[in-house]
C-alpha positions as CSV (number, residue, x, y, z in Angstrom):
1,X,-34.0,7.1,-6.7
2,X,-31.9,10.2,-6.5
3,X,-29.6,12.0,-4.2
4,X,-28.6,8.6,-2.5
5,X,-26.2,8.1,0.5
6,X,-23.3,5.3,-0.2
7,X,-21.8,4.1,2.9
8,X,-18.6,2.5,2.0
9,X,-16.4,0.7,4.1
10,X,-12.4,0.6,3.3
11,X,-9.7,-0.5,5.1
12,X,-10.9,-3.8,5.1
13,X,-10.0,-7.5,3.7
14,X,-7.3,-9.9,3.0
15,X,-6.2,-8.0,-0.2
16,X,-4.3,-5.1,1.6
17,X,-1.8,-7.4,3.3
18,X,0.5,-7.0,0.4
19,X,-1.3,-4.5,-2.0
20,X,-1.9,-0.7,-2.1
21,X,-5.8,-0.4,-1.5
22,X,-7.2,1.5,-4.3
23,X,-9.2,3.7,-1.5
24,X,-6.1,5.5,-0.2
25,X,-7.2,8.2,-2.9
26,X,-10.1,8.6,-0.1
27,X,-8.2,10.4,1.9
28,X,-5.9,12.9,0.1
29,X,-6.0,15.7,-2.6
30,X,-4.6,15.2,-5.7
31,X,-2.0,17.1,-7.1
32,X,-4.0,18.3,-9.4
33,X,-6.1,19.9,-6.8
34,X,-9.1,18.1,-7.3
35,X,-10.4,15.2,-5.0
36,X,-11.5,11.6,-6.4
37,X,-12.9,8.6,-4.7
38,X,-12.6,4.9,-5.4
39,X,-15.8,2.8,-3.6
40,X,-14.8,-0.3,-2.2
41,X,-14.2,-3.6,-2.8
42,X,-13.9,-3.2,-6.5
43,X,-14.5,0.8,-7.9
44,X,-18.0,-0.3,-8.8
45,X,-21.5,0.2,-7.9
46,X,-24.4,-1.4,-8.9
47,X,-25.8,-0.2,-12.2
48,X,-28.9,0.6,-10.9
49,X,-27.8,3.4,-9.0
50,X,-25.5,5.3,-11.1
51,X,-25.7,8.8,-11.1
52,X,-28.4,8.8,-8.1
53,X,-25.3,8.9,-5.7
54,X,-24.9,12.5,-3.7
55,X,-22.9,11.4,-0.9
56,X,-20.7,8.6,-0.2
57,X,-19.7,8.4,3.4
58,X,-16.8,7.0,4.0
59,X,-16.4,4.2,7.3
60,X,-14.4,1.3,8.8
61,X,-15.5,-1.2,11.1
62,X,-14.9,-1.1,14.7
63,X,-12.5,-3.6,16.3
64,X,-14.4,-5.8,18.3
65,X,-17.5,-3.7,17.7
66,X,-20.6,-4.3,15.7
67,X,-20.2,-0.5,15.0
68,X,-19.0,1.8,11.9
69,X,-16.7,4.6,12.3
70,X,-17.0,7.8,10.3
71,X,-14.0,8.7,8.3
72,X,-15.2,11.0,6.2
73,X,-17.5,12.3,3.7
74,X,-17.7,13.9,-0.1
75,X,-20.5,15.4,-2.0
76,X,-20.5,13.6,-5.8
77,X,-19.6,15.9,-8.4
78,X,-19.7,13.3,-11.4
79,X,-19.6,9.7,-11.6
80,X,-16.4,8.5,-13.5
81,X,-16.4,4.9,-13.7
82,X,-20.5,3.6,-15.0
83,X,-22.0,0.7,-15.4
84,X,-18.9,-1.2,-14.6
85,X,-19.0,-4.8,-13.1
86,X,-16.0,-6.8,-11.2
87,X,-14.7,-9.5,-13.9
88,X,-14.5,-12.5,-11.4
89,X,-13.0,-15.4,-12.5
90,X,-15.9,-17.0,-13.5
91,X,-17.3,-13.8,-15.3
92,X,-18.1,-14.2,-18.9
93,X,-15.9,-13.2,-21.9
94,X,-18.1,-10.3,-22.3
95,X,-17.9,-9.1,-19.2
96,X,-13.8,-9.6,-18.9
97,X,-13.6,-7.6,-22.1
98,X,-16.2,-5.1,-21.1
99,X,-14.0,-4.8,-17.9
100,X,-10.7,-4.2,-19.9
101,X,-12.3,-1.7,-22.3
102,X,-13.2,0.5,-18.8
103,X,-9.7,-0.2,-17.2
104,X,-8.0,1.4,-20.4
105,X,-10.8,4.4,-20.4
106,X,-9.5,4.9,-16.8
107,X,-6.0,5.2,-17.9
108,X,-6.8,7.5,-20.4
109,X,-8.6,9.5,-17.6
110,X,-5.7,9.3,-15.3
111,X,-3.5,10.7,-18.2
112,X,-5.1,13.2,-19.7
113,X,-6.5,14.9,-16.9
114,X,-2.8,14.0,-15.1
115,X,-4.3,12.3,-11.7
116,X,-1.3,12.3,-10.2
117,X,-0.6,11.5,-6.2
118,X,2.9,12.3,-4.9
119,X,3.8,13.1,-7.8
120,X,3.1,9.7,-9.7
121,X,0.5,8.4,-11.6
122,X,-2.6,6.1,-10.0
123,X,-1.5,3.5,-12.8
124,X,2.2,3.6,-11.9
125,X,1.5,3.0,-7.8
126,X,-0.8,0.1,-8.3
127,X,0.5,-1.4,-11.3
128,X,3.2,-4.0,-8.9
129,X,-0.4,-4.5,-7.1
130,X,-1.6,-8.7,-7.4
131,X,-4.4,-7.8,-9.0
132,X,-4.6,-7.8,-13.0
133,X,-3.8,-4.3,-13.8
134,X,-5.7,-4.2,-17.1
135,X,-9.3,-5.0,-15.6
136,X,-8.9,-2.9,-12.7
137,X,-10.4,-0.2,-11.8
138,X,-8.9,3.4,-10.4
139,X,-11.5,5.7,-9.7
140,X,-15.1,5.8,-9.4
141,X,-16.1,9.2,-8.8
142,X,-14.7,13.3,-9.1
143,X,-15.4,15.1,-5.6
144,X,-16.1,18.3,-4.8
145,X,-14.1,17.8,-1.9
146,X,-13.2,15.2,0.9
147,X,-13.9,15.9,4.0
148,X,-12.3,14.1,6.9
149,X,-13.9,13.7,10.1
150,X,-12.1,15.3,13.2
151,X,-14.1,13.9,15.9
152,X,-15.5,10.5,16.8
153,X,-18.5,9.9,14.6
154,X,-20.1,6.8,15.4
155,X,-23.2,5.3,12.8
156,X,-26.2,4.6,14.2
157,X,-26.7,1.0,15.8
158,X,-29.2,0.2,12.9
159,X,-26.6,0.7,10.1
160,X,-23.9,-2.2,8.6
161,X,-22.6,-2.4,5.4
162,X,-23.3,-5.6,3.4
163,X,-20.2,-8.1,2.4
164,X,-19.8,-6.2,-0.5
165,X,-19.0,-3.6,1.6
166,X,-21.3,-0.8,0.6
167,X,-25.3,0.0,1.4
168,X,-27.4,2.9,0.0
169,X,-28.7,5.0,2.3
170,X,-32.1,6.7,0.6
171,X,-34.5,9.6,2.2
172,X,-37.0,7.1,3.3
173,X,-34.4,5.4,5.4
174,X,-34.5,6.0,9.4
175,X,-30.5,7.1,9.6
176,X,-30.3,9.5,5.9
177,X,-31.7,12.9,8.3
178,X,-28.7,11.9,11.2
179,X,-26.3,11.4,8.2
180,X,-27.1,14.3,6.5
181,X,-27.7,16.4,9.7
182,X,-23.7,15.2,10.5
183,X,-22.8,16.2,6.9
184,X,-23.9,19.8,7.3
185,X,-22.1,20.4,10.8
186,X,-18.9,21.9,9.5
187,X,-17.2,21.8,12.5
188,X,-17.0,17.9,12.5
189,X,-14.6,18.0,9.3
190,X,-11.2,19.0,8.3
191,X,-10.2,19.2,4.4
192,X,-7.7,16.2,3.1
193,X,-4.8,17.8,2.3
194,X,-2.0,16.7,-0.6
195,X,0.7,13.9,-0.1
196,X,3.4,15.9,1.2
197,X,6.7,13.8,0.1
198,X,9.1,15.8,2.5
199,X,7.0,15.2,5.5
200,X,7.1,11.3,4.3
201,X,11.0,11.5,3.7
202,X,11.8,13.3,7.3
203,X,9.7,10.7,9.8
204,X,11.5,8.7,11.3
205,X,10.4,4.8,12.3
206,X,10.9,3.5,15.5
207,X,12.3,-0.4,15.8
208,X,9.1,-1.5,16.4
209,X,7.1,0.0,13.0
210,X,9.9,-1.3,11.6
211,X,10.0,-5.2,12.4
212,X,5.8,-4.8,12.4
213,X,5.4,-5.6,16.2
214,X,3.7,-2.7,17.3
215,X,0.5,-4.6,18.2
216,X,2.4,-7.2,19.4
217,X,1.2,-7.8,23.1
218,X,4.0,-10.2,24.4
219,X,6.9,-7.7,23.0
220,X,5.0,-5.0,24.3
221,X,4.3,-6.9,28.0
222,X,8.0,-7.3,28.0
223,X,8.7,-3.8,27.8
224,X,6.3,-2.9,30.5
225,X,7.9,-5.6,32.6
226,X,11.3,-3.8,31.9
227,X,9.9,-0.3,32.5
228,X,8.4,-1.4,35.8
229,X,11.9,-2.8,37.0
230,X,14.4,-1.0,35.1
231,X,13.3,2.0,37.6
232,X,11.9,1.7,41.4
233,X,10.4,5.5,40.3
234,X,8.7,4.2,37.3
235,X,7.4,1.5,39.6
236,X,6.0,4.5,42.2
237,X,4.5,6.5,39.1
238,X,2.6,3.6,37.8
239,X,1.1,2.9,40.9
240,X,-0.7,6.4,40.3
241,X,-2.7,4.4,37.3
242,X,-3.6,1.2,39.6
243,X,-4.8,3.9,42.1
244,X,-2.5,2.0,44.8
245,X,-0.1,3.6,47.0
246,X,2.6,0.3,47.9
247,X,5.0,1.7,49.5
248,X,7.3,-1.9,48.6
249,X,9.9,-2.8,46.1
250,X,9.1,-5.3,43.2
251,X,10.7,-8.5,44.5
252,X,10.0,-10.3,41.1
253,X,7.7,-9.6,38.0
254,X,6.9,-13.2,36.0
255,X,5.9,-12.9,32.3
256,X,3.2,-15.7,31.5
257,X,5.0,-17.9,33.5
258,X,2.6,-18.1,36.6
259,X,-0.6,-19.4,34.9
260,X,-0.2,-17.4,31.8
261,X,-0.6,-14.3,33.4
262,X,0.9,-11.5,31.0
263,X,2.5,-10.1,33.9
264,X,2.6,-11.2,37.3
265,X,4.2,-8.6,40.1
266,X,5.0,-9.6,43.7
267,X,6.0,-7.5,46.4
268,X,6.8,-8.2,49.8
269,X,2.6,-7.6,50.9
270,X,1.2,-7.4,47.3
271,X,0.4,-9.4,44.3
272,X,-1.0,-7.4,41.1
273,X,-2.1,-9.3,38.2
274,X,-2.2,-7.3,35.0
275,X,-3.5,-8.7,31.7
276,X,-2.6,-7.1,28.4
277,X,-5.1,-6.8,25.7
278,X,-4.3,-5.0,22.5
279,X,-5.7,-6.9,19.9
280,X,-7.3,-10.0,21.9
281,X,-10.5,-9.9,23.8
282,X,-10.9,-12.1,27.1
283,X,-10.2,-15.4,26.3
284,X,-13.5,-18.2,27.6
285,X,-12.0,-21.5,28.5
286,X,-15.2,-23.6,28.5
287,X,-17.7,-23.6,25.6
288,X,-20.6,-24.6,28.2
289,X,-20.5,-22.1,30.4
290,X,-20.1,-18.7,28.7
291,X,-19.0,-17.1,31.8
292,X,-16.7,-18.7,32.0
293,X,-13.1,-17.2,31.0
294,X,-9.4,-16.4,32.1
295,X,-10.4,-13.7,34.5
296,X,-11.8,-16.3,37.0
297,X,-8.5,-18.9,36.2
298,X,-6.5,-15.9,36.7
299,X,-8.3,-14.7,39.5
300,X,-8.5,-18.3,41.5
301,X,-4.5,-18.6,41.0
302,X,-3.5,-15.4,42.4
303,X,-5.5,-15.7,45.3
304,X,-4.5,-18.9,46.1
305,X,-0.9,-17.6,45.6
306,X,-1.9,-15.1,48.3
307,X,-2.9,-17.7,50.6
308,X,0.4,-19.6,50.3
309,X,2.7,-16.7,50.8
310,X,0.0,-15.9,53.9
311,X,-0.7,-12.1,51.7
312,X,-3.5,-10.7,52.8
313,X,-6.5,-11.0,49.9
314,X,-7.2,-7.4,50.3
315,X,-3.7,-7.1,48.8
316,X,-4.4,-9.1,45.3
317,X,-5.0,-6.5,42.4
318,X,-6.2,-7.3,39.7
319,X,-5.7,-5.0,36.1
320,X,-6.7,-5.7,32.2
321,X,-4.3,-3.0,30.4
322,X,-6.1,-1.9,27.3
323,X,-5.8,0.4,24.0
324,X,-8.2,3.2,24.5
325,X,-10.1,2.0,21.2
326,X,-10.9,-1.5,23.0
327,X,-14.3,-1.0,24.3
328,X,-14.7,-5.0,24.9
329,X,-17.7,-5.5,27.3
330,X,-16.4,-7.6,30.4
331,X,-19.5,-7.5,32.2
332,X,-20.6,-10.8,31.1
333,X,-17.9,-12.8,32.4
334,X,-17.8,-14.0,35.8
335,X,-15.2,-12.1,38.1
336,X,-15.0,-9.4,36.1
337,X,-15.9,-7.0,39.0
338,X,-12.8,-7.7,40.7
339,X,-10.9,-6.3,38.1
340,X,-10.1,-2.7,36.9
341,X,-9.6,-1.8,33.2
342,X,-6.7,0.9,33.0
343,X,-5.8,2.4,29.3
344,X,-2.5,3.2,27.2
345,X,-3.7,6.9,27.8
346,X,-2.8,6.7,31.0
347,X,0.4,4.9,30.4
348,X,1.2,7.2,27.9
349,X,0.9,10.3,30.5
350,X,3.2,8.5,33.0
351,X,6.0,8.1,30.3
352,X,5.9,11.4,28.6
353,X,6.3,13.3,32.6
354,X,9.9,10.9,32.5
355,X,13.1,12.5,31.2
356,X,16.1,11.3,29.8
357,X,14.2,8.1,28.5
358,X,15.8,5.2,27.6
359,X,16.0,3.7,24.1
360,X,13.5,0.9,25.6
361,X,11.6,3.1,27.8
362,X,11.2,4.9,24.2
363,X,10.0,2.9,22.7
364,X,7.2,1.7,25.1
365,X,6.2,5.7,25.3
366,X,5.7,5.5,21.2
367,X,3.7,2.6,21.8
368,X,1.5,3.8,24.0
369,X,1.3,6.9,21.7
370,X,-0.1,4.3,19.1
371,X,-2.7,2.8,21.6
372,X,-3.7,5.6,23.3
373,X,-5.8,6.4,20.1
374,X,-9.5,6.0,20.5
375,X,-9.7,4.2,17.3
376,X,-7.6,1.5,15.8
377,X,-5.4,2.1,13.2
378,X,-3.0,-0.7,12.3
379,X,-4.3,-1.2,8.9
380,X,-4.2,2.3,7.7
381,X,-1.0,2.8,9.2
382,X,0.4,-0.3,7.4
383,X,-1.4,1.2,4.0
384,X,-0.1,4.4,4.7
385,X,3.3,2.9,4.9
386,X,3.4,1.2,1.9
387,X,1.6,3.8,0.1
388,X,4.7,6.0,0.8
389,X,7.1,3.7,0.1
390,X,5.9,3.7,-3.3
391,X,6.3,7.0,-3.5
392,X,9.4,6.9,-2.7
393,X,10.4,4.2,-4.9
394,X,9.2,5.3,-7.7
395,X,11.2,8.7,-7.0
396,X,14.2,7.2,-6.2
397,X,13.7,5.3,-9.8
398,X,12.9,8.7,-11.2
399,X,16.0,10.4,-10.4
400,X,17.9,7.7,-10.9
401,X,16.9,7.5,-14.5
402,X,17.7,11.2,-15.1
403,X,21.0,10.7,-14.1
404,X,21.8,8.0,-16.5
405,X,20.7,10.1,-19.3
């Protein structure tokens, strides 16, 4: 079968916590102004299908979605790496030799035809990689180009990829006419561009990208809480997002101290109850009733709260604070009408109309920058990271070694 459509998903699994993902080449040019793709999980793709591929779509997985994102696309222009399989531990001799015979044909492609990213060599980034250099694989296929998507392109509800992360897509299949019909639409894609090492060398990290805690919802529920009462203004202009108009002081904000409630703001005639969600989805407490969750703990402690301190119910708010790429469904949980989802979008609005910001108030706005995104990009930003790093290393190295010469 011919003129196939691979849909690969990258970004994904245990092996980039500490590794460079082979798939980064997925998204740039290389120096040598040519584009070149590596399929996920392991550069191969089943035998039977070699040169029938066309088009490999690139795609990650939704967080907390059954759904696949479009990254990109390329149209094949020759398939490198053929008839390849992944030597697992338990592969036979013949395959693990097989295996090593194609990983030093890949070098030799890499060399002689100087595939080069940053400057440097696809051997010399990934060669400090866990993975055993000599049986691995670099790139699968030579592009005619990579196109990256620059809108939200959503596969249809029919599609997943299998656990090997990859399904073929042929004519006869329901979703190849939308695919292709996306391909075509030249608006929906921008060119990848080269690894620019000046860009990488001038951007500078906050404190939070560098200690890793962007995504971190109790650091970044503490800065809220210290926005909201470092500042009675910033207090006023948050309102705006709760659509409330209180016309009180904070008298105390509690940080999951009053029933685990992220954060927990009184005022003299008002209670608001906002829960954080960056990562998490709402939490059930009671494996029989599925309905059941923290919105209605939450909900039944604040109100009772109210009753106590004789505040009117009418004046209990309640608020889950999300990134704009959770789409969690909340509909199924009981008590989820009484509260209102707000996003970092709007957060992010509030802070950028603030001058002279605060190094803490700072960092919350580059926070919400991060979560404001419609999609989630914590792994890709972490690859990127370490992708330049390399780069940077292995300049730093270069230079160094000239000068001892």
């Amino acid at each position: 079968m011919e003129d196939l459509i691979l849909i690969n998903n990258i970004f994904t699994g245990r092996y980039l916590a500490q590794n460079i993902g082979h798939e980064f080449i997925n998204l740039y040019q290389c120096d040598n102004g040519n584009y070149y793709i590596y399929v996920n999980p392991y550069g191969n793709i089943d035998s039977k299908n070699d040169n029938n591929v066309k088009y490999v779509v690139l795609v990650r997985s939704l967080s907390g979605q059954k759904k696949l994102q479009v990254i990109g696309y390329c149209e094949v222009e020759e398939q490198i790496l053929i008839n390849a399989k992944h030597p697992t531990i338990r592969a036979t001799e013949n395959t693990k030799n097989e295996s090593i015979k194609l990983g030093k044909r890949q070098k030799d492609y890499i060399e002689n035809n100087k595939i080069y990213y940053g400057g440097f060599s696809l051997y010399d980034i990934f060669k400090d990689n866990t993975s055993n250099i000599n049986t691995a694989y670099f790139i699968t296929y030579k592009v005619h180009t990579i196109c990256l998507a620059n809108n939200e392109i959503i596969l249809p509800i029919t599609t997943r990829t299998s656990e090997s992360m990859k399904i073929y897509i042929d004519k006869n299949n329901q979703e190849y006419k939308y695919l292709i019909e996306k391909i075509k639409d030249k608006k929906l894609w921008d060119s990848a561009k080269k690894i620019d090492v000046d860009i990488i060398k001038s951007r500078n990290k906050t404190f939070l990208e560098i200690i890793r805690k962007n995504y971190d919802e109790t650091i970044i529920s503490n800065l809220l809480s210290y926005f909201l009462s470092e500042d009675s203004n910033h207090w006023k202009s948050f309102q705006k997002i709760l659509n409330l108009n209180i016309n009180e002081t904070i008298e105390y904000i509690y940080r999951e101290t009053e029933c685990n409630i992220d954060i927990f703001i009184r005022t003299k005639n008002h209670i608001i109850v906002i829960e954080n969600k960056i990562k998490s989805t709402i939490n059930g407490l009671n494996n029989d009733d599925k309905k059941m969750s923290q919105l209605k703990k939450y909900y039944k402690y604040a109100i009772e709260e109210a009753k106590n301190s004789r505040i009117d119910k009418s004046n209990v708010h309640f608020f889950i604070l999300r990134p704009d790429y959770n789409k969690e469904d909340i509909s199924s949980y009981d008590y989820h009408e009484y509260y209102t989802i707000i996003y970092y979008s709007q957060l992010y609005d509030i802070i950028s109309n603030i001058d002279n910001k605060s190094i803490y108030l700072d960092e919350l706005y580059n926070v919400s920058k991060i979560h404001k995104n419609t999609i989630d990009n914590e792994l890709y930003d972490y690859q990127n990271d370490l992708l330049t790093q390399k780069i940077l290393k292995l300049k730093d190295a270069m230079y160094a070694n000239k000068n001892s010469t």
